[in-house]
LOZADREN-710975 format. One record per residue: residue in three letters; x, y negated, z of N, C-alpha, C in turn. Coordinates in steps of 0.02 Angstrom, whole numbers, padded with zeros to 5 digits, always signed. Last residue first. Example, Ala and Ser with C-alpha at 12.3 -4.5 7.8 and 13.67 -1.06 7.14 Angstrom:
! residues 2
Ser+00642+00112+00354+00684+00053+00357+00645-00002+00394
Ala+00660+00284+00390+00615+00225+00390+00660+00165+00390
//
This chain:
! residues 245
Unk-01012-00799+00920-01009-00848+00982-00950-00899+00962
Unk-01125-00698+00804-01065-00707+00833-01056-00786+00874
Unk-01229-00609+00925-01231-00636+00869-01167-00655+00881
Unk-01308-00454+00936-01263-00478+00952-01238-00547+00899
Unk-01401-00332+00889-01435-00418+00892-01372-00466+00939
Unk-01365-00200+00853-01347-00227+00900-01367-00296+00942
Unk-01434-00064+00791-01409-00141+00777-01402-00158+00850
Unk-01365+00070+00780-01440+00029+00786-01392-00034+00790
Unk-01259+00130+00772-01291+00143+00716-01364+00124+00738
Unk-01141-00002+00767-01153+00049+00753-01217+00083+00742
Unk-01001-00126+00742-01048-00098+00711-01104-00006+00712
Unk-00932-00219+00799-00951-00174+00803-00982-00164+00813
Unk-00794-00382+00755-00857-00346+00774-00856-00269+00774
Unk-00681-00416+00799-00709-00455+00800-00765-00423+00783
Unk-00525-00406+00876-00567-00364+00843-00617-00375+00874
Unk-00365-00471+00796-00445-00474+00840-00491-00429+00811
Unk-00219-00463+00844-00268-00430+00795-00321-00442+00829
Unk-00112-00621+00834-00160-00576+00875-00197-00535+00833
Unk-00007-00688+00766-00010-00672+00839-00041-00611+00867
Unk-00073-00690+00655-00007-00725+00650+00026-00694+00714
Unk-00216-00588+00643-00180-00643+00649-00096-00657+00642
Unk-00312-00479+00571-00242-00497+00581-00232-00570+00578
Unk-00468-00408+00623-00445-00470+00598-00350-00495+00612
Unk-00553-00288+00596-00496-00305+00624-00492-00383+00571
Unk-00694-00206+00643-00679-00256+00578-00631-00276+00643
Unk-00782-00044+00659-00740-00074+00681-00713-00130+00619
Unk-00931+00057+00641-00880+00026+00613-00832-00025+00638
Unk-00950+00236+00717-00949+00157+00725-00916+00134+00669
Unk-01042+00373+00784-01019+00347+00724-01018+00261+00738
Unk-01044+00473+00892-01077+00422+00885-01024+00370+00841
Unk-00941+00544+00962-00978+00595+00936-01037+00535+00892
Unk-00866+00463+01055-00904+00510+01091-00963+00554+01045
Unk-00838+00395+00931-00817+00377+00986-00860+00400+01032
Unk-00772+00395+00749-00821+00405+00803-00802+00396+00871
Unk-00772+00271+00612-00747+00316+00636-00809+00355+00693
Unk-00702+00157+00494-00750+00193+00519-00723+00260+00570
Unk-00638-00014+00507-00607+00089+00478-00683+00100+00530
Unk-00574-00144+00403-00633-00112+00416-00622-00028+00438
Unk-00488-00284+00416-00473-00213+00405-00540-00190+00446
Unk-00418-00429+00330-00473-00419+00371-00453-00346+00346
Unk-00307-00560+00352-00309-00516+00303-00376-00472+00357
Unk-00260-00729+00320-00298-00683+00381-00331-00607+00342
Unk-00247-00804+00264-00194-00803+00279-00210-00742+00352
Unk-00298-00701+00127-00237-00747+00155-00269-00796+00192
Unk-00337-00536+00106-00372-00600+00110-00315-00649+00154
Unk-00297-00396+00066-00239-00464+00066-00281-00518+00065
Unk-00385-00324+00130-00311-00336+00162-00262-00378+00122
Unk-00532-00313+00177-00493-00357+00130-00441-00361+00153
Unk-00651-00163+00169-00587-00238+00187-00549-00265+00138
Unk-00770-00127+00120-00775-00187+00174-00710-00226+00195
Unk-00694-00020+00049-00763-00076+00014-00764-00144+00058
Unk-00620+00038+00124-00580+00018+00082-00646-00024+00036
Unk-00604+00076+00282-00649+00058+00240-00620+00006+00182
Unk-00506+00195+00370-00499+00127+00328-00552+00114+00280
Unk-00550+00303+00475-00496+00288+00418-00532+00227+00384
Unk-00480+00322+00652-00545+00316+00607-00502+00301+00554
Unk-00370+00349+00752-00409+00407+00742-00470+00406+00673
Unk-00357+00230+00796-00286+00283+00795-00323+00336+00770
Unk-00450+00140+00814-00409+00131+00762-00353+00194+00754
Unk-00494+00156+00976-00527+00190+00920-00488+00189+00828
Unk-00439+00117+01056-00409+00174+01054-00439+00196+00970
Unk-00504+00003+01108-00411-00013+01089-00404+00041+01051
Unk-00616+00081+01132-00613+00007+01070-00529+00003+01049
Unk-00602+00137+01250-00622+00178+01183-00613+00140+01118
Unk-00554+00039+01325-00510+00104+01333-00532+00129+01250
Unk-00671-00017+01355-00606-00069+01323-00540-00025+01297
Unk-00799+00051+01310-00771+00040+01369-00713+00013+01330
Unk-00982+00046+01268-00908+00086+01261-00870+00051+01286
Unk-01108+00017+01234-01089+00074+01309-01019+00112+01294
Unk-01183-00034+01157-01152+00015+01143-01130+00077+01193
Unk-01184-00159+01213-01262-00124+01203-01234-00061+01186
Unk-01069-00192+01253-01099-00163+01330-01158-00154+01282
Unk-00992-00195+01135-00971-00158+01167-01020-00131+01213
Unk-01063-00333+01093-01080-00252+01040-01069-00193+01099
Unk-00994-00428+01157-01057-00394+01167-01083-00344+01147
Unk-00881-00399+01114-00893-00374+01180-00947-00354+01196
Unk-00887-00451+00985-00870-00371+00994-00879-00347+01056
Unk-00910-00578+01025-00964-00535+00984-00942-00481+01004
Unk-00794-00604+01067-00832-00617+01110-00885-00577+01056
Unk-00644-00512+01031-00684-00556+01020-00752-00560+01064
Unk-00504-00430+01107-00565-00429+01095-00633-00480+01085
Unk-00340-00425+01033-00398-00461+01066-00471-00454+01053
Unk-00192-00334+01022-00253-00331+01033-00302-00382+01070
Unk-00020-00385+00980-00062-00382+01020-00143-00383+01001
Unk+00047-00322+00813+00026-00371+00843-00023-00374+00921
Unk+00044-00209+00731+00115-00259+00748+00102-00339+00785
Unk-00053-00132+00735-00013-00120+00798+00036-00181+00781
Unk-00098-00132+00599-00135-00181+00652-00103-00206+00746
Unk+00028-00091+00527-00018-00187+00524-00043-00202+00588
Unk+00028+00015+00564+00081-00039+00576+00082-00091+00572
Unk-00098+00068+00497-00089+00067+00590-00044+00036+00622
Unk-00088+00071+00368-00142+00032+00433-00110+00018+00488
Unk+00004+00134+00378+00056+00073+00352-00010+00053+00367
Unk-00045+00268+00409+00038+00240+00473+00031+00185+00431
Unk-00117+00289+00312-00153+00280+00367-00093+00244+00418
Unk-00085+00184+00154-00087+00250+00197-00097+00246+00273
Unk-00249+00109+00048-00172+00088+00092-00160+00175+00145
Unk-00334+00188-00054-00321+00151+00013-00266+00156+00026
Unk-00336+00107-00218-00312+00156-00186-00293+00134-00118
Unk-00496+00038-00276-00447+00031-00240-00422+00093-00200
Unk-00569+00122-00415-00590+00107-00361-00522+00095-00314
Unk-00679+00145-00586-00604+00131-00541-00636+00090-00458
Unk-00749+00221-00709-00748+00206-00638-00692+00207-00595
Unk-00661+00276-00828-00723+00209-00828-00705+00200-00747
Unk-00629+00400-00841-00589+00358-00796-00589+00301-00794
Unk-00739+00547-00802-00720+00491-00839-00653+00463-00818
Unk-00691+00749-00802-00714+00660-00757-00708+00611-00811
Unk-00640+00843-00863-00673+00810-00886-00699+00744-00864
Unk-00467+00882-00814-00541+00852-00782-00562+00827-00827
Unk-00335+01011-00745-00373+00947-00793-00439+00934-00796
Unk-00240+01106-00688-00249+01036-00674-00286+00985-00734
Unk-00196+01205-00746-00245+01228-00716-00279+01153-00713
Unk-00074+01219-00766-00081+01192-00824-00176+01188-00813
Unk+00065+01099-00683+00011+01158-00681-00027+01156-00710
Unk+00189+01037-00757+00108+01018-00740+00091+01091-00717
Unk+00354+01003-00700+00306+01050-00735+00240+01065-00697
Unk+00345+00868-00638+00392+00890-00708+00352+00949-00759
Unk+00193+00824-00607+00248+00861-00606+00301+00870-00655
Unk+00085+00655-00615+00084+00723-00653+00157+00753-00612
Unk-00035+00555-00644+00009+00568-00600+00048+00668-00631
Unk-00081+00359-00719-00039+00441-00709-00033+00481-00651
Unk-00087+00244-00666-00130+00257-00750-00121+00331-00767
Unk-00175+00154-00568-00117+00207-00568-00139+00238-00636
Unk-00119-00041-00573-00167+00034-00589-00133+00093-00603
Unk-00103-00177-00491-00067-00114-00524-00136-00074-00557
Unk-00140-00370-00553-00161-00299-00508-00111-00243-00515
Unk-00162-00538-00509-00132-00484-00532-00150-00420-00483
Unk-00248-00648-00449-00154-00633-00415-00133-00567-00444
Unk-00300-00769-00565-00309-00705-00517-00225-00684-00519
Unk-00319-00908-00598-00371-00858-00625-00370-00796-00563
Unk-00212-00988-00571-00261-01013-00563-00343-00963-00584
Unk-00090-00882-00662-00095-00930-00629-00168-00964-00632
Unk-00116-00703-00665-00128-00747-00719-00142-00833-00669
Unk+00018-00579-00612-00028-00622-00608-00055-00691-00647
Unk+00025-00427-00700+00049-00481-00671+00008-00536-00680
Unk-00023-00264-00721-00045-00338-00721-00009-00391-00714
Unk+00068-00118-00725+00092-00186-00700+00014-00249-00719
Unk+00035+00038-00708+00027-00010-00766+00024-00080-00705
Unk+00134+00177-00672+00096+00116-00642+00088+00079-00729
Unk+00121+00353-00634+00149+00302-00695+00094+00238-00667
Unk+00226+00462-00564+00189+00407-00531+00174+00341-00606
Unk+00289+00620-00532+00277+00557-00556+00206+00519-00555
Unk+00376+00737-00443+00313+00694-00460+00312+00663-00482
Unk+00474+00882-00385+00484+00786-00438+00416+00787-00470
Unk+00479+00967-00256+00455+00978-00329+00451+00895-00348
Unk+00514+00986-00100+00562+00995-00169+00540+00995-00241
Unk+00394+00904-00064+00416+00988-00038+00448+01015-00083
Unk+00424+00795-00173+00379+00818-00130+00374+00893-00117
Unk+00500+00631-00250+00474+00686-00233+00467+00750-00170
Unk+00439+00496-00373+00457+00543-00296+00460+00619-00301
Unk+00484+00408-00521+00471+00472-00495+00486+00481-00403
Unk+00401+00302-00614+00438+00281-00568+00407+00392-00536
Unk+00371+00203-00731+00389+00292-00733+00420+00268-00683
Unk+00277+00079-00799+00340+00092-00757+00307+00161-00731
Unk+00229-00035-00911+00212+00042-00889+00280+00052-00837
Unk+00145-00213-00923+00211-00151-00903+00196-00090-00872
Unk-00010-00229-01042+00052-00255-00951+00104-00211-00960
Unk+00122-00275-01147+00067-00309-01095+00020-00275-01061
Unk+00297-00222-01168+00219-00236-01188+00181-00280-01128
Unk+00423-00185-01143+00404-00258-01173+00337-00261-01201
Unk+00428-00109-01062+00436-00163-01030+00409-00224-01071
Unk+00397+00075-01012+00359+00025-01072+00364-00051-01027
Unk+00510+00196-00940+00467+00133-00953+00465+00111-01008
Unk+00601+00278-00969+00528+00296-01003+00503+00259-00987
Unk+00704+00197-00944+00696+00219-01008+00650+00263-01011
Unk+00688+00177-00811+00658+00128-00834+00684+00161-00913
Unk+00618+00245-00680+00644+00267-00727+00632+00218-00775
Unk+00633+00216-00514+00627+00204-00580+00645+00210-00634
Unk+00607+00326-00374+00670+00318-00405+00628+00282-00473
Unk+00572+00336-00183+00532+00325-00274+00610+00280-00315
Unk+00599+00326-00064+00607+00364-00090+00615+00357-00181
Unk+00569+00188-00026+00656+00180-00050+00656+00265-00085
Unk+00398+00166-00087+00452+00149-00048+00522+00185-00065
Unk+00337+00197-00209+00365+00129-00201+00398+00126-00158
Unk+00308+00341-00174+00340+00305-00234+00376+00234-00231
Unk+00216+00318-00056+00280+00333-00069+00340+00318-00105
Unk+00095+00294-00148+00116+00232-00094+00223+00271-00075
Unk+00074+00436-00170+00068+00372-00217+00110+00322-00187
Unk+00062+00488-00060+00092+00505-00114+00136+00446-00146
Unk-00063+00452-00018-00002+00414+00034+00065+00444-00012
Unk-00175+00483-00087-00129+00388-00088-00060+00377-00061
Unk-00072+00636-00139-00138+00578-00094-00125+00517-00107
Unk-00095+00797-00221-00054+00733-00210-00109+00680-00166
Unk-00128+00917-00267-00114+00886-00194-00084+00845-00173
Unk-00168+00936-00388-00105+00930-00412-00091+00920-00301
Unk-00310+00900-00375-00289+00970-00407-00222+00992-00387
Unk-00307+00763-00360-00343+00835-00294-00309+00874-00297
Unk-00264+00701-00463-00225+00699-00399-00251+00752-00345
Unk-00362+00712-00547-00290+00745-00545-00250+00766-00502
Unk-00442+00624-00477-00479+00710-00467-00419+00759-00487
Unk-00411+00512-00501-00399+00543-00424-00401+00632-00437
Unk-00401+00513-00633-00348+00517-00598-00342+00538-00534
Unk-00545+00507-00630-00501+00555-00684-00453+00563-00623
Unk-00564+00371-00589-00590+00440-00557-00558+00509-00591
Unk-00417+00273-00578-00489+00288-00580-00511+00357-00577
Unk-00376+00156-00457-00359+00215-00490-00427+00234-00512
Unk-00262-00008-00408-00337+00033-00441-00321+00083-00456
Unk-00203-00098-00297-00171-00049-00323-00241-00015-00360
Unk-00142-00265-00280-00195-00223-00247-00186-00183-00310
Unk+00041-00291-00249-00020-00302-00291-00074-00245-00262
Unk+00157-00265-00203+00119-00335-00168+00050-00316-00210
Unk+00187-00131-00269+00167-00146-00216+00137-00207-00164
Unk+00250-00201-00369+00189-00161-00382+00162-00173-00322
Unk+00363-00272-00327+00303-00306-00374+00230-00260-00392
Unk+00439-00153-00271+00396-00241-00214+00343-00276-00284
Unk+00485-00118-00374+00441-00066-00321+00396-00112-00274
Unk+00562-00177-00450+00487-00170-00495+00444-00133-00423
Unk+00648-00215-00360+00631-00265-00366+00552-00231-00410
Unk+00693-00069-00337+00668-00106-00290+00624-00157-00309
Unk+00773-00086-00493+00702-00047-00472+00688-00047-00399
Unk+00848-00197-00470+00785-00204-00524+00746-00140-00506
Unk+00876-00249-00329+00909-00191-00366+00833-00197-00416
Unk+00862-00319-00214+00878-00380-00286+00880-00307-00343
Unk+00832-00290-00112+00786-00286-00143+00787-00312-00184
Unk+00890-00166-00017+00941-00199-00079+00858-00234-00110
Unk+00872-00096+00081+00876-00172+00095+00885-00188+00044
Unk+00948+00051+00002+00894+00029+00075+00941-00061+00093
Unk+01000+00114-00080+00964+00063-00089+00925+00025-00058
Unk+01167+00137+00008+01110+00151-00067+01055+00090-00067
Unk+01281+00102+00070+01210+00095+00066+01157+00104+00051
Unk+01399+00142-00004+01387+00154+00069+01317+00141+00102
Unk+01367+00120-00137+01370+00177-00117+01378+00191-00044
Unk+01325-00020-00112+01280+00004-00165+01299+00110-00126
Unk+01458-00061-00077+01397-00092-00030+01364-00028-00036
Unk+01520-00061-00187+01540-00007-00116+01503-00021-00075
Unk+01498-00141-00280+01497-00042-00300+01486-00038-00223
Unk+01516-00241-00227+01436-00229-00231+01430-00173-00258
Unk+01649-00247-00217+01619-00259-00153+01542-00230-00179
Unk+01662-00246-00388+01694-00189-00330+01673-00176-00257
Unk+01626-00383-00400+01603-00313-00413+01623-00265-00378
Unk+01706-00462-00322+01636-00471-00294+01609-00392-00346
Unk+01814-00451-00387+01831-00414-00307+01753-00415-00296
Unk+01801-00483-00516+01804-00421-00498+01821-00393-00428
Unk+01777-00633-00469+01715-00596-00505+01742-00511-00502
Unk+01899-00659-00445+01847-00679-00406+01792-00630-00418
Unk+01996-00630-00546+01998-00600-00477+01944-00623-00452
Unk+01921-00772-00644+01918-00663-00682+01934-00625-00605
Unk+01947-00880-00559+01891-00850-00574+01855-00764-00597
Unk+02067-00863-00582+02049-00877-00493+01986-00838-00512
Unk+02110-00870-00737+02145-00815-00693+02106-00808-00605
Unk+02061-01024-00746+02017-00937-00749+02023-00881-00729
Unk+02138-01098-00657+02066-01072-00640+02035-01018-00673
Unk+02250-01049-00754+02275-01041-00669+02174-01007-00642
Unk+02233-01126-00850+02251-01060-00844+02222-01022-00763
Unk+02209-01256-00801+02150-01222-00829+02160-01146-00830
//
């Protein structure tokens, strides 16, 4: 019995020592067991709300979604003693930062309520170590509205998969008079309709971006497959009487 604990106490301090030296030859990139990774993937699976106050903070202050969205990746550090853990929902102080100046990012957690809904974030903050003191808004912050996803983490969705052109969209294409060249091309340049998509609709997540294509305004609807991005209609600014096939 001696013997096994003595196996066990060397066991457990060579496996610490291995996960110091991982931890410092690695930092935190891949680690996604590290509790603030782990709070950065739980925000981030979740559809993200902000409300109008906050954006209009965010003008002032030049911060963007893609700010925001930062935070959660390996840059964004958690501060979990100015986190709020043991309330309902969870506040998490999670700081980036940006042309050398430390931002913060305050999330309010939802977590998901089984058989009702998959949980939300909300950006409930955003502020500098030191605020500019210029930065403040009568706005409400009643009116909330999904923070769009950043334009490269669109464009890695839809690019991570081969392009197919649906049989509706073709037809759209020849009343339109746009060419297979302008359709592949058009997602690299339009921004994300954040009313019309649905990017975590499962198992097929749908992406809407508006844009132009010789000066003539279109809407484009991506469909992510497993395989294929289809791009399954287009929309522009007479109707098309294209039906889908």
């Amino acid at each position: 019995m001696v013997k096994f604990k003595t196996r066990i106490r060397y066991y457990l301090i060579g496996m610490s020592i291995g996960l110091i030296f991982v931890y410092f030859m690695f930092g935190n990139r891949s680690c996604s067991w590290l509790p603030g990774n782990r709070v950065k993937n739980m925000i981030g699976e979740k559809e993200i709300i902000v409300g109008d106050s906050v954006l209009a903070i965010m003008n002032c202050m030049s911060l963007s979604n893609d700010d925001v969205y930062a935070v959660l990746k390996s840059s964004g550090n958690v501060e979990f003693s100015k986190s709020i853990t043991n309330e309902r929902p969870k506040i998490y102080h999670i700081e980036g930062e940006k042309e050398g100046k430390i931002y913060i990012v305050k999330f309010a957690l939802y977590e998901r309520i089984p058989m009702v809904d998959e949980g939300y974030a909300e950006v409930l903050s955003v502020d500098y170590e030191k605020r500019p003191s210029e930065c403040v808004t009568s706005v409400s912050n009643k009116n909330k509205s999904v923070l769009p996803l950043p334009h490269d983490d669109v464009m890695a969705i839809l690019e991570s998969n081969e392009f197919r052109i649906l049989e509706r969209a073709t037809c759209e294409m020849e009343v339109y008079g746009l060419s297979e060249e302008d359709v592949l091309a058009f997602h690299k340049s339009a921004k994300i309709d954040i009313q019309d998509s649905q990017p975590r609709l499962s198992p097929n997540p749908i992406y809407v971006l508006n844009g132009t294509i010789d000066n003539n305004t279109y809407a484009i609807e991506y469909i992510v497959g497993e395989l294929k991005t289809r791009i399954s209609r287009i929309t522009g600014e007479k109707p098309s009487n294209c039906m889908d096939l």
